[in-house]
N, C-alpha and C positions, 0 to 999 in steps of 0.2 A: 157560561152561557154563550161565550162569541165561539167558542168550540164547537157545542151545539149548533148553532147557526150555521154555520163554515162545513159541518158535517151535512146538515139538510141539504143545501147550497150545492154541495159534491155530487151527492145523491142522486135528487132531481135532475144534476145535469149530466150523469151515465146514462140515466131513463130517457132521456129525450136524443139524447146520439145515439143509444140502441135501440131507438124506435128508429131514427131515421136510418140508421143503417143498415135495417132490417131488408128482407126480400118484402117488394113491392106487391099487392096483391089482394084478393080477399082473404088472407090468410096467412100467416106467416110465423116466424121463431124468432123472438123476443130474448133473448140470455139464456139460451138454448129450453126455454116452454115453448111451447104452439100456443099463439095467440089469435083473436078474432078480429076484424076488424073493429068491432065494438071495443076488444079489450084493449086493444092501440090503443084506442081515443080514452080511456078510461086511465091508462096507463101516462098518456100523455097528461090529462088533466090530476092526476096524482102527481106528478112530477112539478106539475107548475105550483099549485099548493105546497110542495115542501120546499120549492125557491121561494115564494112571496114569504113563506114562516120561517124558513132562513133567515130571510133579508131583517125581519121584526125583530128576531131575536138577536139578531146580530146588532142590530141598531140599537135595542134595549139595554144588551148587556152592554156593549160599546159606553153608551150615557152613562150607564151607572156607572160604572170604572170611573170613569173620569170625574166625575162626583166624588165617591171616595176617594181618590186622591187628592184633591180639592179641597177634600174636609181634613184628610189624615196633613196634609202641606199647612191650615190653616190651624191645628192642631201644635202641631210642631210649633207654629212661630209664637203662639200666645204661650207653650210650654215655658217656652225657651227667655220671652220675654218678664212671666213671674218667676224662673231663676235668676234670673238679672237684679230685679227687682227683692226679691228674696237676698240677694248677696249683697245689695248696696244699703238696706236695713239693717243688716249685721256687721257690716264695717262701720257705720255711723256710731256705733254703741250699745245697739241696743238687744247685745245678744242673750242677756238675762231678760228680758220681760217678754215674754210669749204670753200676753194677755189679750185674750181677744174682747172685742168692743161690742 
């Protein structure tokens, strides 16, 4: 998803410096099309929508990430804390009675 993002992000922001650097005018050539004034603006406003849904999804998937590792880090230590736990029951003695209660 922050690929995603980071791709929109790019996008949008070709669109908006090939608009400005377009010939000035009622009319002009966009990434070599003929555009209208209307289509600029159209063109413009398509570009700012795929930054503002960059930026979301970038932010989204960013959160998540780090969630998941957060749960996968919290994972690990209680793993790691019933092998522990696990190994100091079986030095005590009690490695014939696997009875559960």
């Amino acid at each position: 998803m922050v690929i995603l993002g980071l791709a929109l992000i790019l996008l949008g922001g070709i669109a908006i410096l090939a608009a400005i650097f377009s010939e000035p005018g009622t009319g002009g050539e966009l990434l070599g099309f003929d555009v209208s004034t209307l289509g600029s603006f159209l063109v413009g406003v398509a570009a700012g929508a795929a930054i503002l849904w960059g930026f979301s999804i970038l932010k989204w998937g960013t959160k998540r990430s780090l969630a998941h590792r957060k749960e996968r880090k919290e994972l690990t230590e209680l793993n790691a804390k019933l092998d522990r736990v696990e190994a100091d029951r079986r030095s005590d003695g009690h490695e014939g009675d696997d009875r559960r209660v």
